[in-house]
C-alpha positions in Angstrom: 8.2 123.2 188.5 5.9 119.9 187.4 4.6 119.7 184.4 0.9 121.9 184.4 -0.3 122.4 180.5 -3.1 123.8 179.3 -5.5 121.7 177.9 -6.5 122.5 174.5 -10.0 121.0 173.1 -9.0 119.6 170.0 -8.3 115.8 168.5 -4.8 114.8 170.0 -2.8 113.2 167.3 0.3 113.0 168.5 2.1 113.6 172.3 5.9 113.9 171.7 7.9 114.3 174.0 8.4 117.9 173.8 6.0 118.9 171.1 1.9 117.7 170.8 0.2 117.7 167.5 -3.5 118.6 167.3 -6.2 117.5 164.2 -7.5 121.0 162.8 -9.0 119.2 159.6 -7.2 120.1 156.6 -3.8 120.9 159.1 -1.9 120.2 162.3 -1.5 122.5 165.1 2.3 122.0 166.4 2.4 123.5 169.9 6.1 123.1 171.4 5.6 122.3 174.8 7.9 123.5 178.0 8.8 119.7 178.7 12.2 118.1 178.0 13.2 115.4 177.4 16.7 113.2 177.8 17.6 109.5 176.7 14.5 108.4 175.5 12.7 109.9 178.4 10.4 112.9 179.4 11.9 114.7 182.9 9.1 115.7 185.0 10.1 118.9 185.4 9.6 121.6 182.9 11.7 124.6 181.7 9.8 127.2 181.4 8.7 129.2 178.5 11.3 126.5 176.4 8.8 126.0 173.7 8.8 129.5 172.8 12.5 129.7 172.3 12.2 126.6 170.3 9.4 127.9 168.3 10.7 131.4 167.8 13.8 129.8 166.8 12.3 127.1 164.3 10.7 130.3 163.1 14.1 132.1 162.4 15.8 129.5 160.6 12.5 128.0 158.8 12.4 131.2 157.0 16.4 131.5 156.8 16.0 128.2 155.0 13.5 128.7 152.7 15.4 128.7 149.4 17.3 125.3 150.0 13.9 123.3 150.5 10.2 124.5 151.4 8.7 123.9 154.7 5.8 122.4 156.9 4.6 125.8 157.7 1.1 127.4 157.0 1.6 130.1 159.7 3.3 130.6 162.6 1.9 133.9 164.0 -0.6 133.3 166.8 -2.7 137.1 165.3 -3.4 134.9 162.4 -4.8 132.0 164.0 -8.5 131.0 163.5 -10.9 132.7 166.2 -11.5 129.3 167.6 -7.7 128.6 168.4 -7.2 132.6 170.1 -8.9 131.5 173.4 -5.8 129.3 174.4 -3.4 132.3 175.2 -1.3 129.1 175.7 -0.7 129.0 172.3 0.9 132.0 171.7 4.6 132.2 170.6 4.7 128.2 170.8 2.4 127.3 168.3 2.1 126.9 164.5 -0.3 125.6 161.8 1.2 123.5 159.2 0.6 121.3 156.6 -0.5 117.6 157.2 3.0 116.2 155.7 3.3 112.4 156.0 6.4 112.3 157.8 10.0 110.3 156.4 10.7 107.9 159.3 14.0 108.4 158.6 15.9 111.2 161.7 18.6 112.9 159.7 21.8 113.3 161.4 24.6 115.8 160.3 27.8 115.9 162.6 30.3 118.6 162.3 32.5 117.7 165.1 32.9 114.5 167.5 30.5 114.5 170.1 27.8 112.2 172.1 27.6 109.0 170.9 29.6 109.5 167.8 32.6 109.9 169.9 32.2 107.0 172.0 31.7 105.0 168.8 34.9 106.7 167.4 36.9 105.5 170.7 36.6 102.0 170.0 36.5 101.6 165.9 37.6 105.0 164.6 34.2 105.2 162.9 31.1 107.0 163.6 27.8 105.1 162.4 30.1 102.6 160.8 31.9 105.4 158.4 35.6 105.4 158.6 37.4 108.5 159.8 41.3 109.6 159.9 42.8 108.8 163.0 44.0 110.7 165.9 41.2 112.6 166.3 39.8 113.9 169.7 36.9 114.4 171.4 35.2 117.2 169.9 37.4 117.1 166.6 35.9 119.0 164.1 35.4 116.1 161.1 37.2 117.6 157.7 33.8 117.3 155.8 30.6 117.3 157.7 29.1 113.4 157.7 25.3 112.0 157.1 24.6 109.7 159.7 20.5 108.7 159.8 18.9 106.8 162.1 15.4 105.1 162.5 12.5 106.7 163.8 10.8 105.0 166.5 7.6 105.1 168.5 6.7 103.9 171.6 9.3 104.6 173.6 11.7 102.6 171.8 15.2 104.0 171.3 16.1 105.2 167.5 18.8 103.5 166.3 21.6 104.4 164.0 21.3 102.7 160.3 23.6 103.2 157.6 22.9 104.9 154.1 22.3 101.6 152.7 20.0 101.0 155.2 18.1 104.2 154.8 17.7 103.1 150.6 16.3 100.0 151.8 13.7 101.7 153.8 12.9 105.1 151.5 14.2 104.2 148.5 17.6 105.2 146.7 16.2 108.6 145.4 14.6 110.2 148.8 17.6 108.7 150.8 19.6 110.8 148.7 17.4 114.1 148.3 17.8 113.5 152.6 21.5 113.2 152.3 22.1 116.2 149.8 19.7 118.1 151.3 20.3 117.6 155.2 24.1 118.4 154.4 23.4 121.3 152.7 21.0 123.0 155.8 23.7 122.1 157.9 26.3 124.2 156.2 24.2 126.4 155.5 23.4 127.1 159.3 27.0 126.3 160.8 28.5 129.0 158.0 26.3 131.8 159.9 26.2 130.7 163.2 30.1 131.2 163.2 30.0 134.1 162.4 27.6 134.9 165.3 30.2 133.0 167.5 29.0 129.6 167.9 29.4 126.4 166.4 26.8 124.0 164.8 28.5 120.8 166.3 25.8 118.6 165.2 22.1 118.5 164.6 19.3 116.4 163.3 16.7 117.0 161.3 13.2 115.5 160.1 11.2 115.9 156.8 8.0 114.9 155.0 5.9 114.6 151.9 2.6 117.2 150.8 1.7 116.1 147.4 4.6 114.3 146.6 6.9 117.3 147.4 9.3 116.8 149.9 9.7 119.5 152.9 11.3 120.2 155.9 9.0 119.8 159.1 8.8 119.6 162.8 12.0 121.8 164.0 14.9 122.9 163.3 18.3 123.9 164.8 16.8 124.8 168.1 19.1 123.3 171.6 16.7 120.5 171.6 17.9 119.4 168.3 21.4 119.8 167.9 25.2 121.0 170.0 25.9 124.7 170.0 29.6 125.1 171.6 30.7 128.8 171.7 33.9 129.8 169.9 35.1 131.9 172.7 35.5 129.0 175.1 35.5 125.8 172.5 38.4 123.8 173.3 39.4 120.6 171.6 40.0 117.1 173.6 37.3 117.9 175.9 33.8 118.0 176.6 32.0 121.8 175.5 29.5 124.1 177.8 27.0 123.6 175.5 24.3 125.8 175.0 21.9 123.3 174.7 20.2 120.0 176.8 23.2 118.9 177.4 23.4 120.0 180.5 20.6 118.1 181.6 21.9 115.4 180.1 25.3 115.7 182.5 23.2 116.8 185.6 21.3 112.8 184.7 24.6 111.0 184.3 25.8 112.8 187.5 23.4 111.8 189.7 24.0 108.3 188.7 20.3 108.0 186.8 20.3 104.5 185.4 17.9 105.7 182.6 15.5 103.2 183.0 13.3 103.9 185.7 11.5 107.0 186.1 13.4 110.6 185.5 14.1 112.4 188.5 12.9 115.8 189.3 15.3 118.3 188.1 16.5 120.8 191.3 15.9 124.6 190.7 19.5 125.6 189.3 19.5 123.3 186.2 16.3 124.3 185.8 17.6 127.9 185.9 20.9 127.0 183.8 19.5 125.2 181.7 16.7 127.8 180.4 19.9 130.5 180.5 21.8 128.3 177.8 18.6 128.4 175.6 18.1 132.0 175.8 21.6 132.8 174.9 21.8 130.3 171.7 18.8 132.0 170.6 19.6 135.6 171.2 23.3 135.5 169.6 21.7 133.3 166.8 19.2 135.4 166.3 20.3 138.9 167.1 16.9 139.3 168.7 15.8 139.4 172.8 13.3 137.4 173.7 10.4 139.0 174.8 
């Protein structure tokens, strides 16, 4: 299925590639979007009715967050929407009013376990964004303590790029850069603590955050299968690549296929289309407990 969206009469801001941000005045409407996207580029197919699990599940863990740092969030519930935003039906279970947050340009990385790129990296210099780890580990290796590894925020199409800590001071400033550290490490244990114990692993996951009046919070999304690994315990096995249930098997479809990345992304045929929205459902019904309706 293309890419058909409904187009919503309001100031476009911003057109990520998954999510589009609208000018309400005093906030932003967030609307997560049934694209998706892979190395740096949107596929022209969409899943469907993918921004609604990743807005249902932003929603979950937003609120099961809430304590560790405050969020972006004015409301997320479409019933409480101004009257002029209830004629898009689009809108509905995808959408959310938040606070106009002036974003950190800083994406912050936590990695559990050796995967993606960090593995790669690990391969040929036993590091991962230039920080030393013990040796003989394997691909997907769970890492003895879970490790902070930013990197820029780009737009434009150009690719983010993994900086160090020190970088990270340079650009924010010694006392965000750590809040980000500290804070980003802490959500991420936080999460990977409970979503064991709903029988998946938290491999990795990345997150963003902003300032509102000088306060610091937690925006955009978080812990969804467009942000981060989910492995299941049942079937994780170390020294090997996981079934994940997230984009990652778009991602292998792509490197299949031979894509070279740089032209324009292929169609995706009906059955990753199919798998691919199955994985989704399934992180967010065993993390959640709830069926998606």
């Amino acid at each position: 299925m293309k890419i058909n969206e409904e187009i919503i009469n309001l100031p476009l801001i911003h057109k990520g590639k998954v999510r589009d941000v609208y000018d309400l005045g005093q906030s932003y409407l967030m609307v997560a979007t049934d694209r998706i996207s892979a190395f740096d580029h949107i596929i022209p197919t969409i899943i469907p009715d993918k921004g609604k699990i990743l807005h249902k599940l932003s929603m979950f863990w937003f609120d099961f967050v809430k304590d560790i740092i405050p969020n972006h969030i004015i409301t997320g519930d479409f019933d409480s929407f101004p009257s002029t935003l209830k004629q898009y039906g689009y809108l509905k279970d995808r959408s959310m009013i938040v606070k106009k947050a002036k974003r950190v340009d800083i994406e912050c990385i936590v990695r559990g376990y050796l995967a993606g790129s960090g593995w790669k990296e690990y391969k040929e210099s036993q590091t991962v964004c230039g920080i030393k780890l013990p040796k003989g580990l394997k691909e997907s290796s769970k890492i003895s303590e879970p490790i902070f590894t930013p990197s820029s925020k780009e737009e434009g199409g150009k690719h983010d790029e993994n900086i160090s800590f020190e970088e990270t001071v340079k650009r924010v400033g010694i006392k965000t850069a750590e809040n980000l550290k500290n804070i980003s490490l802490s959500l991420y244990k936080r999460v990977n603590e409970y979503a064991i114990s709903k029988g998946i692993i938290l491999a990795d996951t990345k997150l963003e955050f902003g300032f509102y009046n000088d306060k610091l919070l937690l925006i955009d999304e978080i812990f969804t299968p467009d942000s981060s690994r989910f492995w299941e315990i049942g079937v994780y096995k170390e020294g090997q690549p996981q079934d994940s249930l997230d984009k990652q098997y778009v991602r292998d479809y792509l490197e299949n296929i031979k894509w070279d990345k740089t032209s324009p992304a292929p169609m995706l045929p009906k059955d990753v289309v199919d798998k691919t929205l199955a994985k989704y459902i399934n992180a967010y019904e065993k993390l959640t407990g709830r069926f998606l309706v």
